[in-house]
C-alpha positions as CSV (number, residue, x, y, z in Angstrom):
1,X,0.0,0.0,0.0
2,X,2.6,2.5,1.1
3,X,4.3,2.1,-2.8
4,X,0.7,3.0,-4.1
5,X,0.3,5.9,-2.4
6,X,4.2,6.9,-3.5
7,X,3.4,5.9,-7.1
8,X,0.0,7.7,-6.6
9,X,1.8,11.2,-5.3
10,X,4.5,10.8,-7.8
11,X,2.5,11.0,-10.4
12,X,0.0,13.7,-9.1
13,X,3.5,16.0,-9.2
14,X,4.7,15.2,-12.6
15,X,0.9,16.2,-14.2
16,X,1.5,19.1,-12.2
17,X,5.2,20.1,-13.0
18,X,3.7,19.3,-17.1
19,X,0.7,21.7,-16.4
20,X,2.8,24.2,-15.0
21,X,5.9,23.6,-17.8
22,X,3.3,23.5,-20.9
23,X,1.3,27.1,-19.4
24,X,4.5,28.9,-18.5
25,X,3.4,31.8,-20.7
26,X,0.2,32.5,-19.7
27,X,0.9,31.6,-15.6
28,X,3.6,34.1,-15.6
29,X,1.3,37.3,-16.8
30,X,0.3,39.6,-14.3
31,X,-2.9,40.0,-12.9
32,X,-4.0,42.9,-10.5
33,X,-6.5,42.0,-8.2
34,X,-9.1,45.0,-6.7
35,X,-11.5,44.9,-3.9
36,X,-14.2,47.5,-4.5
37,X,-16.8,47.5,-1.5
38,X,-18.8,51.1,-1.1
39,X,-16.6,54.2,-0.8
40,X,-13.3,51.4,-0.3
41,X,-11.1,51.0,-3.5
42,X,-7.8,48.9,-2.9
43,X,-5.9,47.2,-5.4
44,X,-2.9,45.0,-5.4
45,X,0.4,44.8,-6.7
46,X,0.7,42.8,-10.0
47,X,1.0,39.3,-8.9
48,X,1.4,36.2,-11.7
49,X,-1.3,34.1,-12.3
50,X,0.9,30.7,-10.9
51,X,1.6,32.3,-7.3
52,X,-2.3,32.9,-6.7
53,X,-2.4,29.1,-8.1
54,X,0.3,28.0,-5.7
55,X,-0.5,30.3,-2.4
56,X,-4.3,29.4,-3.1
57,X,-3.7,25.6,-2.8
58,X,-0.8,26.3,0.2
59,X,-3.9,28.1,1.6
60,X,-6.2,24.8,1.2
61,X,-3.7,22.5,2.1
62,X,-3.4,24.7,5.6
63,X,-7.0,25.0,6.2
64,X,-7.2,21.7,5.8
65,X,-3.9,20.1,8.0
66,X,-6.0,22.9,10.4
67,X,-9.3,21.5,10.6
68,X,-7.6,17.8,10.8
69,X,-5.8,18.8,13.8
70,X,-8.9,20.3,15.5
71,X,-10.9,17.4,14.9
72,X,-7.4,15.1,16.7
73,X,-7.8,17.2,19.4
């Protein structure tokens, strides 16, 4: 079992890495993100499109490992 779940996580990184190889172009333009709510206006820096990919699913993954550990203790 424990070489399924290494084959398993292997290959969920290499259609990852080929995902991220193959978009490189269009991952790497910059997108501005604004918050508009009432009188507020705010607007970000221009940030490329693969770290809000990466930090939203670092985000997920420590949501999650946080509700796991909540529901251990």
């Amino acid at each position: 079992m424990r070489y399924v779940k290494f084959l398993v996580l292997l290959l969920v990184f290499v259609v990852s890495m080929l995902f991220f190889v193959q978009n490189n172009q269009s991952l790497s333009s910059a997108v501005v993100l604004e918050f508009n709510v009432l009188a507020v206006h705010l607007y970000s820096l221009p940030l490329p499109v693969y770290f809000l990919v990466l930090s939203g699913f670092f985000l997920g993954a420590l949501f999650c490992l946080a509700f796991l550990l909540i529901d251990r203790i």
